[in-house]
C-alpha positions as CSV (number, residue, x, y, z in Angstrom):
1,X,17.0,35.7,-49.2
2,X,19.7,38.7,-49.4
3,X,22.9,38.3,-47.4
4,X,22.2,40.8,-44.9
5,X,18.9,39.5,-43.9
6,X,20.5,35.5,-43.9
7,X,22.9,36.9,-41.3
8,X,20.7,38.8,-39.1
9,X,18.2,36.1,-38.6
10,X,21.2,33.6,-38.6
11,X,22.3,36.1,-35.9
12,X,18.8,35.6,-34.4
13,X,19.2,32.1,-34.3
14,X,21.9,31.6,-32.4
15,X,21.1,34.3,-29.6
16,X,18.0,32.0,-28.9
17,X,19.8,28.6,-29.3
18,X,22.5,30.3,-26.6
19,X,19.6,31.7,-24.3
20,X,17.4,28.3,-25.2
21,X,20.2,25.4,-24.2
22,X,21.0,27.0,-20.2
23,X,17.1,27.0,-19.9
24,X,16.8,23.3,-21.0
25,X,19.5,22.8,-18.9
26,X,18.5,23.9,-15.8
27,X,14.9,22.6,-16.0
28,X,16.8,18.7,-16.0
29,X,19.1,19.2,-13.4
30,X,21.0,16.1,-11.6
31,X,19.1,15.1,-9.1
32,X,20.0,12.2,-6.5
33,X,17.3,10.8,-3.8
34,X,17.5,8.0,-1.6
35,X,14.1,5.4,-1.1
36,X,14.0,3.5,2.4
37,X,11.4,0.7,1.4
38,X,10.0,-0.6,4.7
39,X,10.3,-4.1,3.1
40,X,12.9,-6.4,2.8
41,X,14.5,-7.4,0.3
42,X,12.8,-11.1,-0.1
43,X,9.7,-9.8,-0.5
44,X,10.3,-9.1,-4.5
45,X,6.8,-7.6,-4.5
46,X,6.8,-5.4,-2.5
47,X,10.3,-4.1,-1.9
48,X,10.6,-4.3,-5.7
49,X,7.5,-1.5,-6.0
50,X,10.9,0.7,-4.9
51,X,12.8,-0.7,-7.8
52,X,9.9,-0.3,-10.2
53,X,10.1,3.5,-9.6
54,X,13.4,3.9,-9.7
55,X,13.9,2.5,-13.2
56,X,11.3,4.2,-14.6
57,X,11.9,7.8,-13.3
58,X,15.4,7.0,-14.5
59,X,14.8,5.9,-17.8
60,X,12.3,8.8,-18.4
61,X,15.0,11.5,-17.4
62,X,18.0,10.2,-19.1
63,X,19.5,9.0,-15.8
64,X,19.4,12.8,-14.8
65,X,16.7,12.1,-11.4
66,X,18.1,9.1,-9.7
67,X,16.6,7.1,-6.9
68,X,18.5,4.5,-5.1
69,X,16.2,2.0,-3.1
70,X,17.6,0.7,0.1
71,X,15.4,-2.4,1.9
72,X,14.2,-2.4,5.9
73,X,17.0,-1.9,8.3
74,X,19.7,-0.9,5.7
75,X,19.6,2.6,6.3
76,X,16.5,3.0,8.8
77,X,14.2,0.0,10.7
78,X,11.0,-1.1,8.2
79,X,8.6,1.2,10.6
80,X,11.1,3.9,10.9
81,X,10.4,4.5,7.0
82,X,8.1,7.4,7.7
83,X,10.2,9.1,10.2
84,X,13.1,9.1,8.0
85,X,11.1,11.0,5.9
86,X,10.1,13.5,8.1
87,X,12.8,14.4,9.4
88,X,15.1,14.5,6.2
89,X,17.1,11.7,6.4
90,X,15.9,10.1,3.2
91,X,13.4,12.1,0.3
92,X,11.3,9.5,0.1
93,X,10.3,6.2,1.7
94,X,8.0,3.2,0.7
95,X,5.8,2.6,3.1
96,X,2.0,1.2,4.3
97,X,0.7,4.2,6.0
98,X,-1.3,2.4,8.5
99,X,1.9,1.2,10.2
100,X,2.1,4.5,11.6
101,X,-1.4,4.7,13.6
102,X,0.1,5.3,16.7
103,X,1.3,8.9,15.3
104,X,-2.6,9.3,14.0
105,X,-4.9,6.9,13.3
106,X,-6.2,8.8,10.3
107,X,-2.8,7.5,8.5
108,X,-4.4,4.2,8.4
109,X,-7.0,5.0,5.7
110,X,-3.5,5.5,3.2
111,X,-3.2,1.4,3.4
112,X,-6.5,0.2,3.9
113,X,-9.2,0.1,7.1
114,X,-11.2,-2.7,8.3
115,X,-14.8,-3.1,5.7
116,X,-13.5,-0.2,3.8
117,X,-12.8,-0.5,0.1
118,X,-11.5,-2.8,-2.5
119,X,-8.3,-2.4,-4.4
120,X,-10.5,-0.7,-7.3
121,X,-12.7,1.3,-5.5
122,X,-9.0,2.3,-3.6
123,X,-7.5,3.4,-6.4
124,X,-10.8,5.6,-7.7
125,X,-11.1,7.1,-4.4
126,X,-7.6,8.0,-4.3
127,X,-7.4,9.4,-8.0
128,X,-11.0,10.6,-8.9
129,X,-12.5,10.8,-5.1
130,X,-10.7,12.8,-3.3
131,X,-9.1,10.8,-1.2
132,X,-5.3,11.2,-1.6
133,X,-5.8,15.4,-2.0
134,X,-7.5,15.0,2.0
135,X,-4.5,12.4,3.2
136,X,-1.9,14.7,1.4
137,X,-4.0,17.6,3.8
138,X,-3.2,15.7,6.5
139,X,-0.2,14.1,6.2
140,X,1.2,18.1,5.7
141,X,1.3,17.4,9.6
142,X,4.3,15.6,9.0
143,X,6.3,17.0,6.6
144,X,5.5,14.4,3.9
145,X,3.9,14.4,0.6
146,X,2.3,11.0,-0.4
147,X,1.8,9.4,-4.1
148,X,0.0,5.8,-4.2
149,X,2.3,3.3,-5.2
150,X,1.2,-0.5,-5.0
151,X,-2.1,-2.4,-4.2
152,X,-1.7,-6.2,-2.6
153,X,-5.5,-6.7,-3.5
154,X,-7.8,-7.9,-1.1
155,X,-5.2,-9.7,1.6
156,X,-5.3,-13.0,3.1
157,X,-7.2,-13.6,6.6
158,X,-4.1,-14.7,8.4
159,X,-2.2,-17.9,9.6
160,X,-3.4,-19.2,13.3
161,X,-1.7,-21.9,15.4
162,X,-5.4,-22.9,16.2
163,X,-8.7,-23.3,14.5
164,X,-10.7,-20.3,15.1
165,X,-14.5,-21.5,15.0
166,X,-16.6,-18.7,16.9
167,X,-16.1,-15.4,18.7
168,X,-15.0,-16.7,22.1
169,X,-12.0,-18.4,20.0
170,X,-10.5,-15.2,19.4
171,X,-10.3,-14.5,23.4
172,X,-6.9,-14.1,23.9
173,X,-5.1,-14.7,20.9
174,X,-1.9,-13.0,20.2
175,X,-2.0,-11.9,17.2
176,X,0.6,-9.8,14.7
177,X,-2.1,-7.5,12.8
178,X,-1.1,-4.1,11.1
179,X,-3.2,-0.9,11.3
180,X,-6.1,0.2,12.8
181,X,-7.8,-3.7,12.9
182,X,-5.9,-4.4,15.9
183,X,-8.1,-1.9,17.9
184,X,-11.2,-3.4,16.1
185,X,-10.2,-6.8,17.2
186,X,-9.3,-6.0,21.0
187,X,-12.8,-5.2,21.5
188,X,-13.1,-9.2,20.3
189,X,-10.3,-10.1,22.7
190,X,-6.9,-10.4,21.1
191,X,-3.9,-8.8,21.8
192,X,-2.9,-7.3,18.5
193,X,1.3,-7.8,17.9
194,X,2.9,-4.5,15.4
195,X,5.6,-6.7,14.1
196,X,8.0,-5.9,11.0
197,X,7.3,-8.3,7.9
198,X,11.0,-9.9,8.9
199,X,10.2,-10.0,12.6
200,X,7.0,-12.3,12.0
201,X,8.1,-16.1,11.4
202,X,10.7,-16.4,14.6
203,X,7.6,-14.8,17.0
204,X,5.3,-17.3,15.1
205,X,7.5,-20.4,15.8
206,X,8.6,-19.4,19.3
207,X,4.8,-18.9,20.2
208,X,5.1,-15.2,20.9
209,X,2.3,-14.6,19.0
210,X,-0.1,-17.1,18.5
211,X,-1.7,-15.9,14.9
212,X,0.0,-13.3,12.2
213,X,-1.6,-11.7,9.3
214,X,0.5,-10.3,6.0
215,X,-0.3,-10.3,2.1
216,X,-1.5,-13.0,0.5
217,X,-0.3,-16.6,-0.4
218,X,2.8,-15.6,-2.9
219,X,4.3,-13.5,-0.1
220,X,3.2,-15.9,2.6
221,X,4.8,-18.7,0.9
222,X,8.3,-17.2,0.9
223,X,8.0,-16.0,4.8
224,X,6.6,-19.7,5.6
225,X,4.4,-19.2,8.2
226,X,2.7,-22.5,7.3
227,X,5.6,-24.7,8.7
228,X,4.6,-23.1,12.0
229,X,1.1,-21.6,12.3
230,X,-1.4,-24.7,9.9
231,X,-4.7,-22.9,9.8
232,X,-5.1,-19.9,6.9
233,X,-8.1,-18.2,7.1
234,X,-10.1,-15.6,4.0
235,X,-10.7,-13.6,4.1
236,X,-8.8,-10.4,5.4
237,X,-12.0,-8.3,5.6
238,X,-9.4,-5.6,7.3
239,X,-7.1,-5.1,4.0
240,X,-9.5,-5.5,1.2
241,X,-7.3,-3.4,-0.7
242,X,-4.2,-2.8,1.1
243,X,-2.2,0.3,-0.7
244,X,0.8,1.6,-0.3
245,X,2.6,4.9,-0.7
246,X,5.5,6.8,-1.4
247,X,6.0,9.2,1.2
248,X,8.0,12.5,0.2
249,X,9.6,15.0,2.1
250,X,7.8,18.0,1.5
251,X,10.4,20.3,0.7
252,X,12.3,18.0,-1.4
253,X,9.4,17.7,-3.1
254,X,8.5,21.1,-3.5
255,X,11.9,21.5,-5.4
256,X,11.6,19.2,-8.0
257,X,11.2,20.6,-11.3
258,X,7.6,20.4,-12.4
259,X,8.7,17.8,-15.0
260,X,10.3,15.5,-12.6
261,X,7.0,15.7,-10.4
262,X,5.1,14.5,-13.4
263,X,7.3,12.0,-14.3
264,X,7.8,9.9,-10.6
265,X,4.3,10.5,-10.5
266,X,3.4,8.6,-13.0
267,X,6.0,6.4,-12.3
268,X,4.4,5.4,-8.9
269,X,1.0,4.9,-10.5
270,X,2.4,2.7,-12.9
271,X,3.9,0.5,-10.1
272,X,0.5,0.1,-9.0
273,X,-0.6,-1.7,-12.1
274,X,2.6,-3.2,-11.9
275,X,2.1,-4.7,-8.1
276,X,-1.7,-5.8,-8.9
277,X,-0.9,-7.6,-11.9
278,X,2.0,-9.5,-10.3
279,X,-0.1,-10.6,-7.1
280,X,-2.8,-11.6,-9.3
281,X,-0.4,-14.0,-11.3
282,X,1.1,-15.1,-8.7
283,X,-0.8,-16.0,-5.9
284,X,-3.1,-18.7,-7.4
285,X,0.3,-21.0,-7.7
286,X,1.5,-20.1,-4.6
287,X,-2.1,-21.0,-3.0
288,X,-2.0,-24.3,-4.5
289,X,1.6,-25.3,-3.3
290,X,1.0,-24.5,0.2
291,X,-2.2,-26.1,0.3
292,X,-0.6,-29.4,-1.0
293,X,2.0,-28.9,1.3
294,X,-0.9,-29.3,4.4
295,X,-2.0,-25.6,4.7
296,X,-5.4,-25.5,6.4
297,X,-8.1,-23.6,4.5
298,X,-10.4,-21.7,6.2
299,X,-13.2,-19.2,5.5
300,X,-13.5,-17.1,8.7
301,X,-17.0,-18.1,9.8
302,X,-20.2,-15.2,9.5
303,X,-20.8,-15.5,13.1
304,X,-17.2,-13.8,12.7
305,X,-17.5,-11.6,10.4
306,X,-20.6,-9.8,11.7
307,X,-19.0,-9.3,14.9
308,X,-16.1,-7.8,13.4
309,X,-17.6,-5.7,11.5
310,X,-20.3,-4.1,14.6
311,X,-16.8,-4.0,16.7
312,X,-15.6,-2.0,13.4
313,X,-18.1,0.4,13.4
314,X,-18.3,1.2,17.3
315,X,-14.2,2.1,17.1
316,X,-15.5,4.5,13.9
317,X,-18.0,5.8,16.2
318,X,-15.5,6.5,19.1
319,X,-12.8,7.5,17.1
320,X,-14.5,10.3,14.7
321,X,-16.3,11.5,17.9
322,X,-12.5,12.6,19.5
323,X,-10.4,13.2,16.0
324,X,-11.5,15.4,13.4
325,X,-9.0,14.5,10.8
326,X,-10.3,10.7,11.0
327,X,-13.7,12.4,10.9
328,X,-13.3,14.2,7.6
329,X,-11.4,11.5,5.9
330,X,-13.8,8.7,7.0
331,X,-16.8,10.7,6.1
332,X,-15.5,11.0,2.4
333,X,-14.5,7.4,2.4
334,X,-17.5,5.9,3.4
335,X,-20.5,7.8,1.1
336,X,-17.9,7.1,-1.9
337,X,-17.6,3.3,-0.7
338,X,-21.6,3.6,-0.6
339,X,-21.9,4.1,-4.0
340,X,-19.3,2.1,-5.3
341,X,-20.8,-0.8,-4.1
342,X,-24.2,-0.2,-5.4
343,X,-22.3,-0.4,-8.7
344,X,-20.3,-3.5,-8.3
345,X,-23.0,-5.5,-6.8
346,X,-24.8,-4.8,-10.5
347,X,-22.0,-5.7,-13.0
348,X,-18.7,-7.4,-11.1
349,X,-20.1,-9.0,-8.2
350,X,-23.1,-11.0,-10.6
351,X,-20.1,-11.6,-13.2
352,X,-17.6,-13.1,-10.6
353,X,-20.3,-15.5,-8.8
354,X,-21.7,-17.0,-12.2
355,X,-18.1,-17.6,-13.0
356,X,-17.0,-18.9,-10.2
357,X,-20.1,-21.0,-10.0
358,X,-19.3,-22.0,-13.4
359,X,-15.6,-23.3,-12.8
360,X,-16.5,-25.0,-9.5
361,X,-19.3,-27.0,-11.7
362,X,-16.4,-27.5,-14.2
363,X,-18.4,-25.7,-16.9
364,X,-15.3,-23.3,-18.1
């Protein structure tokens, strides 16, 4: 190459290199958000979805978008989360979006409703069914933007102070139930309870409440509401695949670099994985110790169950007939859930009974 032409494309060079490095730099600015987790901090699982995030969105920006997780009640109440959101106090909270069905009860269908879907079938009907792009419609309403971030699986029944046999043993029972369920079971006769995950054990020991719902046997285990409520009943037919979110201020959200929305979304799905997997290792153990330390076992009986499920559907009735948000969400929800378990009752459903057939026979 002659001289001149070396320096003129040298020259070249550099003028892009000088525009090129500002551009980079501006499309990875410093960013600094705050996550209010609506979990405390002894719930590792769940307040450690917040955590999960964090790291990764860090790690995947250099430590350039930097999320600082703060547990229930450090900077607002556990059911505050949302609200903080909303009105800009934090970006972003962690959150079950049923707890906030007083605002709505269409948020409940971001966590889970009663005979609705399994953690699966949540997680295609949020990603590949549209249901998080008609939540995210909705939850506009409220100035917050909402990526799914942790699944409990299908949650646990409940601890109750007294067997619980047959419909009329539900008349009157006090009970500490998140989410839309508690209208479902008033029309059974108990008084539904919206109590903080912290808040649950001194109402259960005082007798406040006379029953309380929450995860699952891991997370159960570390609150120890089997010191003071024996009976644990399966299964929890309202949560069979509780999700959670993180909600997002809108605007702060619209002002994230397209790169940085990519990356803490993927971050959150990953935490989904993340929270399945851990649940699923960790709650056979956890079942095991607290049934050896005198937990109760109990299926809830089909007499049960078949009256939850019409009171279910005559609170669907009345509720889609007066909201049209519920309405459209529910709609969607249900023909997918239809369909997905046409398919499961075909491959998973016959896989899981032989094999638990199989183990119970001690054939494995």
């Amino acid at each position: 190459m002659k001289r001149r032409q070396f320096l003129k494309a040298a020259g070249v060079g550099a003028a892009a290199g000088a525009i090129a490095s500002p551009a980079i730099a501006q499309s990875s600015p410093e960013v600094k958000w705050r996550v209010t987790s609506s979990f405390p901090k002894s719930l590792d699982t769940l307040y450690g979805a917040s955590e999960v995030v964090a790291k990764a969105v860090s790690e995947a920006t250099d430590g350039k978008f930097q999320i600082q997780a703060f547990a229930a009640g450090e900077i607002v109440p556990g059911l505050q989360a949302a609200d903080a959101v909303t009105n800009g106090t934090v970006e972003m909270c962690h959150t079950a979006s049923y707890y906030y069905v007083g605002k709505d009860p269409t948020f409940a269908f971001g966590t889970a409703v009663p005979f609705g879907l399994n953690a699966r079938q949540q997680n295609a009907w949020f990603n590949y069914g549209g249901g998080n792009e008609l939540l995210n419609e909705f939850y506009k309403k409220f100035n917050i933007y909402a990526i799914p971030s942790g699944n409990t699986n299908c949650q646990m029944g409940g601890w109750f102070r007294k067997e619980i046999k047959t419909v009329a043993d539900l008349q009157g029972v006090k009970m500490r139930i998140g989410g839309f369920a508690g209208q479902v079971l008033t029309k059974l006769g108990v008084v539904p309870q919206q109590i903080a995950g912290g808040d649950i054990y001194p109402a259960l020991e005082k007798g406040t409440i006379d029953a309380a719902e929450w995860v699952g046997p891991y997370d159960d285990e570390k609150l120890g509401f089997n010191k003071v409520a024996p009976f644990y009943y399966y299964p929890g037919w309202w949560e069979g695949g509780a999700n959670l979110h993180m909600f997002i201020n809108t605007a702060k959200w619209e002002a994230l670099p397209k790169a940085y929305k990519s990356i803490l979304t993927t971050a959150c799905h990953m935490s989904t994985v993340d929270m399945m997997s851990k649940y699923d290792a960790r709650n056979p153990a956890a079942l095991k110790r607290l049934v050896g330390a005198g937990a109760q076992l109990r299926p809830f009986s089909q007499e049960i169950l078949e009256a939850c499920l019409k009171a279910a559907k005559e609170v669907y009735a009345e509720t889609t007939a007066k909201n049209a948000d519920f309405k459209k969400v529910y709609d969607n929800m249900a023909a997918f859930r239809g369909d997905e378990y046409l398919w499961f009752q075909i491959a998973e459903y016959s896989f899981d009974n032989f094999m638990i057939r199989a183990r119970a026979a001690n054939q494995l």
